[in-house]
C-alpha positions, -999 to 999 in steps of 0.1 A, spaced: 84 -685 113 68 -720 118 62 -736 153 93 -757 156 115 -724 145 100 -709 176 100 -734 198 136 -741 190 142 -700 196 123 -696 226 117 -732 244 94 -717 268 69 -707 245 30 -719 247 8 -717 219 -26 -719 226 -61 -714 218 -68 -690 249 -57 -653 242 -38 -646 279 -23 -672 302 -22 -643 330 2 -612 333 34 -633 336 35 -638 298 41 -620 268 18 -626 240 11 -621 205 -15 -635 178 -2 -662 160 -17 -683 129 -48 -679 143 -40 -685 181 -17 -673 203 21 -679 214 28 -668 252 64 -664 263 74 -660 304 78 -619 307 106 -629 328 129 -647 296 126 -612 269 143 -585 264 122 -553 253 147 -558 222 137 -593 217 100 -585 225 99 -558 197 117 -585 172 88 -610 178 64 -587 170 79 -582 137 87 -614 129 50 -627 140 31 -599 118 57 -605 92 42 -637 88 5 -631 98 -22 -635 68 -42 -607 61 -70 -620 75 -53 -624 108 -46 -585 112 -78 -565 113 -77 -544 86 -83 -512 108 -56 -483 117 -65 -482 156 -64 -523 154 -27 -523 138 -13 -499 160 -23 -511 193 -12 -543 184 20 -534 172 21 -540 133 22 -501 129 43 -471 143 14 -451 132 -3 -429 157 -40 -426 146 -46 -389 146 -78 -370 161 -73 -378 200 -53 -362 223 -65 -392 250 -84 -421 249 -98 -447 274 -101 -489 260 -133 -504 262 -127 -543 258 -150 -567 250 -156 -607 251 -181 -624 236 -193 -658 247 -217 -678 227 -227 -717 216 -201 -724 185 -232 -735 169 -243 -705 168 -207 -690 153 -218 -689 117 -254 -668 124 -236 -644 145 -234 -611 129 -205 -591 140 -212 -559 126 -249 -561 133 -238 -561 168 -211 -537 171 -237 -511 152 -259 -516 180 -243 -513 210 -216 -486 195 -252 -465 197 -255 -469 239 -219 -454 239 -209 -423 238 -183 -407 213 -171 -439 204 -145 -429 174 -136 -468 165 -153 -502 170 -140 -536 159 -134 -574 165 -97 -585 171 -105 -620 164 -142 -646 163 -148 -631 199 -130 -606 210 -123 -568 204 -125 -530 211 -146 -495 213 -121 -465 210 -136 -441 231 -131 -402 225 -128 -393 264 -120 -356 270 -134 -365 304 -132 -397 324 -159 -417 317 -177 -444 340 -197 -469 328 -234 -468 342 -261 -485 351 -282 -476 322 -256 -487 299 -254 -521 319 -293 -528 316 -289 -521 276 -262 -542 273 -285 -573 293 -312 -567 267 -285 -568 241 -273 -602 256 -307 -617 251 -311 -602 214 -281 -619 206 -283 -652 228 -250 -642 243 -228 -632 273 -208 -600 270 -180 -589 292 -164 -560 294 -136 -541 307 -131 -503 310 -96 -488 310 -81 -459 324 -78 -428 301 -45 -431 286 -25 -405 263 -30 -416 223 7 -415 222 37 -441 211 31 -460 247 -3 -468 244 0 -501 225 23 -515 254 -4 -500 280 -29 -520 260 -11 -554 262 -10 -550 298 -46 -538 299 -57 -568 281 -38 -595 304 -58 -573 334 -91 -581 314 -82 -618 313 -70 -622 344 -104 -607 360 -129 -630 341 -110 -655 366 -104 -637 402 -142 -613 391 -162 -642 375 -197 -635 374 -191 -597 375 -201 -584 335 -184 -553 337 -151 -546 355 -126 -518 355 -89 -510 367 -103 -503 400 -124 -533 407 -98 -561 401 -64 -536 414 -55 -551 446 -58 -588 437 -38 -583 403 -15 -562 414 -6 -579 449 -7 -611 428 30 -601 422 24 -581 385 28 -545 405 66 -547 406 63 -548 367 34 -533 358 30 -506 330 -2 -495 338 9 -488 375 38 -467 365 16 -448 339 -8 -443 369 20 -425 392 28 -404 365 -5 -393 359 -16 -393 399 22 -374 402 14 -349 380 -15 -332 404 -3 -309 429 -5 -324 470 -22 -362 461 1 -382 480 -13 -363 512 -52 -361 498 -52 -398 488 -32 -408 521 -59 -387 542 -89 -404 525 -73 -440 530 -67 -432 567 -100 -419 572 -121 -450 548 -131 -418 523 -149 -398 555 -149 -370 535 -150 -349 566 -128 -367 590 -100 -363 558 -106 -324 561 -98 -326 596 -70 -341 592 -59 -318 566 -69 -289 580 -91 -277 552 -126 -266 548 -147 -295 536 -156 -278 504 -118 -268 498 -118 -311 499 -140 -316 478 -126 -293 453 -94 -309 450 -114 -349 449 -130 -331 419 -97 -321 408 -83 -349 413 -108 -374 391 -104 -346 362 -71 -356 363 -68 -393 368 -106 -408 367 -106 -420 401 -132 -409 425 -116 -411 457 -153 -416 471 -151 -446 460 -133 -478 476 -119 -493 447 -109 -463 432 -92 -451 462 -77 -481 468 -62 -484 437 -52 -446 443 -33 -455 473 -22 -487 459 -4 -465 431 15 -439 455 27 -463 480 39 -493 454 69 -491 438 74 -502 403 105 -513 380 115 -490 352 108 -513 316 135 -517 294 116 -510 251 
């Protein structure tokens, strides 16, 4: 399909050099840039004929020749087998384009693929951007250890690295569609967190989602399920809200022996990642119970 075919089909369509214009749009790779549609003007029909249409056409060297790669971005049904769960580790280079043609991509992702743990896939999605795959039987957090190698790395290479850590997420059908959303989330914080290197879910939650993307959000939805699925949150996360994560004033108000509390927190980040200890993560906790999201149409 060439530019004026989709511009004729779809009038409202950008194409750009810049691979998110924020979580209102829909996008997909395309000859080497990217075409953003308004969320708002697709069906989930239409959306799934783009993306066959748009890989139909893609060179090879457009699609990275990697099974994890073609699946998230939707040029493959394929599940890659091997993980029951995963969690998305995003990454965006920035670097002089002087410098483009003595930048060694491999080089790089062999290096810092060694601070990681049981990363199962590593690759580039395009000049400067892509992805670690990360084998997560348990939620991991990124720590400071890992953030002072990866400032050392950022010299080494005379670069700036950002990065964004998902939520653990079933290696299921719905994962690429959690990872389009995940990767608008990672734009849109290099705007609302600039400065801040490493971001999460957690971190940039309550200005994305009370931007107006919560009453359509994926990721939310997937959250409540996964949130829903633990016995008595709703009243944990509501007493640890009320009580700014007191983890004593919460038992109070539960009526429960602090180390009965603490169990269930324990519990709870097992099961979802979130520490309610935390602020951001229980706000995005809360955030999740009390929102209320539209069902997507596929």
């Amino acid at each position: 399909m060439n530019p004026n075919e989709l511009q004729q089909l779809f009038p409202e369509a950008k194409i750009t050099a810049a691979p998110s214009l924020g979580p209102d749009y829909f996008t997909l790779p395309y000859k080497k840039q990217w075409v953003h549609i308004p969320e708002h003007t697709l069906s989930g029909r239409e959306k799934v004929l783009l993306k066959n249409l748009l890989s139909r056409d893609a060179t090879p060297s457009e699609i990275p020749n990697n099974p994890w790669a073609r699946f998230l971005l939707g040029h493959s049904s394929e599940i890659p087998p091997g993980l029951a769960q995963t969690q998305l580790l995003q990454f965006s280079l920035s670097y002089r384009e002087e410098e483009a043609g003595s930048f060694d991509q491999t080089l790089w992702l062999d290096a810092f693929s060694q601070t990681l743990p049981l990363v199962r896939e590593c690759f580039f999605l395009d000049d400067k951007n892509g992805l670690f795959i990360l084998d997560s039987p348990e939620p991991y957090c990124i720590d400071e250890e890992l953030a002072a190698v990866l400032d050392i790395l950022d010299d080494d290479f005379s670069l700036r690295t950002a990065l964004y850590l998902g939520q653990r997420w079933p290696v299921d059908s719905g994962l690429p569609l959690l990872f389009e959303e995940e990767r608008k989330i990672f734009a849109v914080s290099r705007t609302i967190a600039k400065g801040n290197k490493i971001t999460t879910l957690a971190a940039i939650a309550l200005p994305y989602f009370l931007s107006g993307s919560g009453s359509k959000s994926l990721v939310l939805l997937a959250l409540q399920t996964t949130i829903g699925s633990v016995d008595g949150t709703h009243e944990l996360i509501a007493a640890m809200w009320r009580n700014q994560g007191n983890l004593s004033k919460a038992a109070a108000d539960l009526y429960l022996h602090r180390n009965t509390l603490q169990y269930r927190i324990d519990r709870f980040f097992d099961a979802t990642g979130l520490a309610l200890k935390n602020m951001d993560d229980l706000a995005l906790a809360y955030l999740a119970v009390t929102a209320t999201t539209e069902s997507h149409s596929t």
